[in-house]
C-alpha positions as CSV (number, residue, x, y, z in Angstrom):
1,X,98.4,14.4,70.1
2,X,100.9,12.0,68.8
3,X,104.4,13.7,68.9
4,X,106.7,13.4,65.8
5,X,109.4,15.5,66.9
6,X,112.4,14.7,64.2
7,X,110.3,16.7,61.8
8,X,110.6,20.7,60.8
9,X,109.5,23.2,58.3
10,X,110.8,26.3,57.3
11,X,109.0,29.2,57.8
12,X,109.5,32.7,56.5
13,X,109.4,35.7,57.8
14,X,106.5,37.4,58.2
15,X,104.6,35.2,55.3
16,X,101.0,33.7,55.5
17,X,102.4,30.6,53.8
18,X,104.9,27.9,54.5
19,X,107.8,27.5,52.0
20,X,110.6,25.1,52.7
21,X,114.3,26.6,52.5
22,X,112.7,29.8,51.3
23,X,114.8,32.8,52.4
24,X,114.9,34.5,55.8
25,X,113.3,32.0,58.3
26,X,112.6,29.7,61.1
27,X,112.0,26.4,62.4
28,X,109.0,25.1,63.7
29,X,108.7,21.9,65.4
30,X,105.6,19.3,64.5
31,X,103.2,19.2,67.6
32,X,102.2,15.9,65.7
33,X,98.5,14.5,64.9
34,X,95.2,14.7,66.3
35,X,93.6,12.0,68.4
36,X,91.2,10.0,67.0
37,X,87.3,11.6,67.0
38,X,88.8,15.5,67.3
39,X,89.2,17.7,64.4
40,X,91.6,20.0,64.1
41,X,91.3,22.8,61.5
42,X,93.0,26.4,60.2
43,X,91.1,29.7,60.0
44,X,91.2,32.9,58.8
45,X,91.0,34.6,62.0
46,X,89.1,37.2,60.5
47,X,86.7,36.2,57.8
48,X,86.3,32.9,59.4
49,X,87.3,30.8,56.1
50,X,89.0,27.1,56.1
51,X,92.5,27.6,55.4
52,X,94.7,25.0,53.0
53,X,97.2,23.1,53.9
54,X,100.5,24.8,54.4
55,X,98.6,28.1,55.2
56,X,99.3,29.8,58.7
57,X,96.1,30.7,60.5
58,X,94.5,30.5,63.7
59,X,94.2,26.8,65.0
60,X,90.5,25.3,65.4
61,X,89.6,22.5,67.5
62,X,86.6,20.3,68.1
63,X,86.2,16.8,70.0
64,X,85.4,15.3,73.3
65,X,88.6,16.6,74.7
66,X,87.1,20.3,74.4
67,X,85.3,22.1,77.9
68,X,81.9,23.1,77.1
69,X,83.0,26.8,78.2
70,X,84.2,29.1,81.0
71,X,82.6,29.0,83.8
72,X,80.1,31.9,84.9
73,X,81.4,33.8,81.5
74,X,78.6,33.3,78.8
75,X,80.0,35.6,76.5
76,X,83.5,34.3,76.8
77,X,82.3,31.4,75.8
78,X,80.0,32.0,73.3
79,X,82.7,33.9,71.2
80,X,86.0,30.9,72.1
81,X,83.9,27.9,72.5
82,X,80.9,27.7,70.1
83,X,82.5,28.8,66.8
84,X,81.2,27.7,63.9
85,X,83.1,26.8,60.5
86,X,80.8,26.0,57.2
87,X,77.5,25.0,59.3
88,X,79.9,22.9,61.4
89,X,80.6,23.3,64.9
90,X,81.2,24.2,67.9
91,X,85.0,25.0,67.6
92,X,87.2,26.1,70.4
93,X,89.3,29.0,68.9
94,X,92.3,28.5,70.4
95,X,94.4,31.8,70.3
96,X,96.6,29.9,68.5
97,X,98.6,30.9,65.4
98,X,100.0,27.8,63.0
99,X,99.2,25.7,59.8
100,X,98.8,21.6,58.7
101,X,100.6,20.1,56.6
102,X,99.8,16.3,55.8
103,X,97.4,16.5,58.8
104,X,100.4,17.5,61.3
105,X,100.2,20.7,63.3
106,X,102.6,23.0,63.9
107,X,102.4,26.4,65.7
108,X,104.0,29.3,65.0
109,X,102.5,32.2,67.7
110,X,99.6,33.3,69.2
111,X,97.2,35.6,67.3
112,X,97.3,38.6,70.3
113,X,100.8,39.2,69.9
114,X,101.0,39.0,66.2
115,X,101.8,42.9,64.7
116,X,100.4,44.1,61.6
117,X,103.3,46.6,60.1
118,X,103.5,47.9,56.7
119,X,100.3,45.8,55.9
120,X,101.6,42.3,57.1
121,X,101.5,40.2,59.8
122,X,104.8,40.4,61.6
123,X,105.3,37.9,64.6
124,X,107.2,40.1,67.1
125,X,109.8,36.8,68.6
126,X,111.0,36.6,64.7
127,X,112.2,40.4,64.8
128,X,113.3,39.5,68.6
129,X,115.3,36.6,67.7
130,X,116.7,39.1,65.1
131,X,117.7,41.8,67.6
132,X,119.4,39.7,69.9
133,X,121.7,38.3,67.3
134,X,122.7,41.6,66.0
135,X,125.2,42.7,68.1
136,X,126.9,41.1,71.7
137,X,126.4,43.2,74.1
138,X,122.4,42.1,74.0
139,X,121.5,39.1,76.0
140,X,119.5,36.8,74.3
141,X,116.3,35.8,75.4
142,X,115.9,38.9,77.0
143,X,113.7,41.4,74.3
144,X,110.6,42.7,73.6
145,X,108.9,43.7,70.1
146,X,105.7,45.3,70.2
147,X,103.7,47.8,68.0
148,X,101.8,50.8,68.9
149,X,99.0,53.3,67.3
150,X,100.9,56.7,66.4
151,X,98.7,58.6,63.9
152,X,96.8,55.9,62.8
153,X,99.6,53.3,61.8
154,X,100.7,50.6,64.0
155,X,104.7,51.7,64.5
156,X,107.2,49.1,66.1
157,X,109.1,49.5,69.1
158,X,112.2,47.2,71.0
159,X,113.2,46.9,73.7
160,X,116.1,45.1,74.6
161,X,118.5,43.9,77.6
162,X,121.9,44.7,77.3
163,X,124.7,42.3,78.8
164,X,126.1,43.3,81.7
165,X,129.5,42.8,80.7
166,X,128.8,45.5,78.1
167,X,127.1,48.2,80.7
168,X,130.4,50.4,81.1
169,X,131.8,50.6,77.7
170,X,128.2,50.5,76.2
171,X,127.8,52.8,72.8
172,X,124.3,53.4,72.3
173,X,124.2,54.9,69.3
174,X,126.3,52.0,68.3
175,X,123.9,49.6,69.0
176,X,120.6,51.2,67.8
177,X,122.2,51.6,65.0
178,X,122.9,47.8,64.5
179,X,119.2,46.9,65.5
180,X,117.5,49.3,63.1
181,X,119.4,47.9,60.1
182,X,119.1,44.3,61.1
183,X,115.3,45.0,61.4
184,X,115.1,46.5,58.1
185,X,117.1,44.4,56.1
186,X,115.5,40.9,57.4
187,X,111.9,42.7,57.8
188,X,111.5,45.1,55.7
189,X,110.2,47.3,58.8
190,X,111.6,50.3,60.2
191,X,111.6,50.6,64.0
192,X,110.0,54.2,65.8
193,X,111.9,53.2,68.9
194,X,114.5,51.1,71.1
195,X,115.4,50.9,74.8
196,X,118.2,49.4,76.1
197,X,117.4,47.7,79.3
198,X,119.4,46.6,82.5
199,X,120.4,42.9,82.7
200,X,117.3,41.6,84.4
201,X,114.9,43.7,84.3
202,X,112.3,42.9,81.9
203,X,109.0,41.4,82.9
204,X,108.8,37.5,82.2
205,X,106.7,35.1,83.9
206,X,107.7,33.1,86.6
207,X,108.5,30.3,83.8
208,X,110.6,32.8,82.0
209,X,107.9,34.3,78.9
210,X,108.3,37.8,77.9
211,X,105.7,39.6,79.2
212,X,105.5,41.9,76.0
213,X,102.0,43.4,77.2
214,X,103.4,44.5,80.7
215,X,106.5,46.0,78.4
216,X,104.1,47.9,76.6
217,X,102.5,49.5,79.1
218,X,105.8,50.2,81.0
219,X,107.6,52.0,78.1
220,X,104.2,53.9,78.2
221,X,104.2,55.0,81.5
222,X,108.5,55.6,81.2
223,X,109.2,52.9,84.4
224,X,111.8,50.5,82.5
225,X,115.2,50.2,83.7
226,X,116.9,52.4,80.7
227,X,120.3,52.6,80.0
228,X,120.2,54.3,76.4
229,X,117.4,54.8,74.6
230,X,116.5,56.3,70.9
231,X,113.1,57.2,69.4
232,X,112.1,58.7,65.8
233,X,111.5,62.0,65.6
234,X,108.4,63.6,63.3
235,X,107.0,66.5,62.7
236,X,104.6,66.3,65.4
237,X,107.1,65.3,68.4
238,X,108.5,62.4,69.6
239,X,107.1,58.7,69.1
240,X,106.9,58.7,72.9
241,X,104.7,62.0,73.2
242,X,102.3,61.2,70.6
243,X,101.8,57.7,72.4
244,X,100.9,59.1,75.4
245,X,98.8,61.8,73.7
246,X,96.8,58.5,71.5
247,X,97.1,56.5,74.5
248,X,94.9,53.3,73.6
C-alpha cells in the first residue's frame, strides 16, 4: 500500500462510525491505498454485509498478494481465506478492525480484542489510554482492559502498572477511585474490577504488545504481581468468585 502518512481522522469512542472533531476520541493514522489489481473492502463481521465509507468494520482483502491458505489447516482456511462478499470472492478476513474513507484505509483494532459492554463495541486500548492518563503514579503503556462473562453480561476489568516511584506512598483507594470515574465519564462503562500491578510485570511480547489474553487468564488464576487491588461486590460474591465459578 501506498503510505500517506500526514493524514488523520478522528475517531470516537466506542462508535461504529467515523466523525471528525466529534467529542471524546482518537487518531488514526492512514495505512494509505491499495495496490493496483487487489480490493480492499469493509464488513460487518457478523452478518457479512459491505460497509460504507466511513464505517468501522472488519477489513476484507482480495488480490494476487493473498496466500491460497494455511498450510495442512483446511478449516482455517476455509473460514479466513475463502470468504465470500455478494457472490464475490475469495476474501482473506483479516482480523482486522478499521474503515475507508476516499478509498484510504485506516485501522483502528483487531476484532478479538474488541469488548462488547453495555451493548457496544468498546476497544479496550481506548479505555487503556484512558487509565493511564488518569492519575501519575500509573505508567503508561503498561495496562490491560479486558471483559469477562459474570452472569451472563460481559463485565470489564483493568489492570494496571503502577510507577515505581509511587510504590511506597501508593493510596489504592485513591487511585481506583480515579480510574473508575475516568472510565465512566469518557465511556459510559463501569468497571467490576482493577489491579494494580508492579512496574514490569505485565505480559507483553518480546516487541512490547500487551498480552491482554495472558492477562486474562492470570487475573483468573490470581498469579499477577498485585500491589492493591479492588473488585465489585454483588449479591452473589465477588466478581472474582463468580469468574472462577463461570470460568469460560
Amino acid at each position: 500500500m501506498r503510505p500517506s502518512p500526514n493524514r488523520e481522522i478522528v475517531l470516537p469512542l466506542a462508535e461504529n462510525r467515523v466523525i471528525e472533531g466529534h467529542g471524546k476520541s482518537r487518531s488514526v493514522v492512514s495505512c494509505g491505498w491499495g495496490r493496483l489489481g487487489d480490493e480492499i473492502t469493509i464488513v460487518d463481521p457478523d452478518s457479512h454485509r459491505q460497509r460504507s465509507d466511513g464505517e468501522v468494520g472488519e477489513i476484507w482483502v482480495r488480490g494476487a498478494s493473498v496466500a491460497e491458505g494455511y498450510w495442512n489447516q483446511p478449516n482455517d482456511t476455509e473460514t479466513f481465506f475463502n470468504a465470500v462478499l455478494d457472490n464475490r470472492g475469495p476474501f482473506l478476513r483479516t482480523g482486522d478492525l478499521g474503515f475507508l474513507q476516499d478509498k484510504e484505509l485506516f485501522i483502528t483494532g483487531r476484532l478479538k480484542d474488541t469488548m462488547i459492554l453495555w451493548g457496544r463495541y468498546r476497544y479496550p486500548q481506548d479505555i487503556e489510554l484512558t487509565v493511564e492518563k488518569c492519575h501519575s503514579g500509573l505508567r503508561a503503556g503498561c495496562g490491560a482492559a479486558f471483559s469477562l462473562e459474570i452472569e451472563d453480561h460481559e463485565q470489564l476489568i483493568v489492570i494496571q502498572e503502577v510507577e515505581r516511584s509511587h510504590l511506597r506512598t501508593l493510596n489504592v483507594e485513591e487511585v481506583v477511585g480515579v480510574i473508575r470515574q475516568a472510565v465512566a465519564q469518557d465511556h459510559t462503562v463501569e468497571v467490576y474490577a482493577i489491579a494494580l500491578l508492579k512496574p514490569g510485570s505485565i505480559p507483553k511480547t518480546t516487541s512490547g504488545k500487551i498480552q491482554r489474553g495472558i492477562c486474562r487468564h492470570k487475573f483468573l488464576d490470581r498469579t499477577l504481581d498485585v500491589v492493591g487491588a479492588w473488585q465489585l461486590q454483588t449479591e452473589e460474591g465477588s466478581l472474582l468468585e463468580l469468574a472462577n465459578k463461570h470460568e469460560i
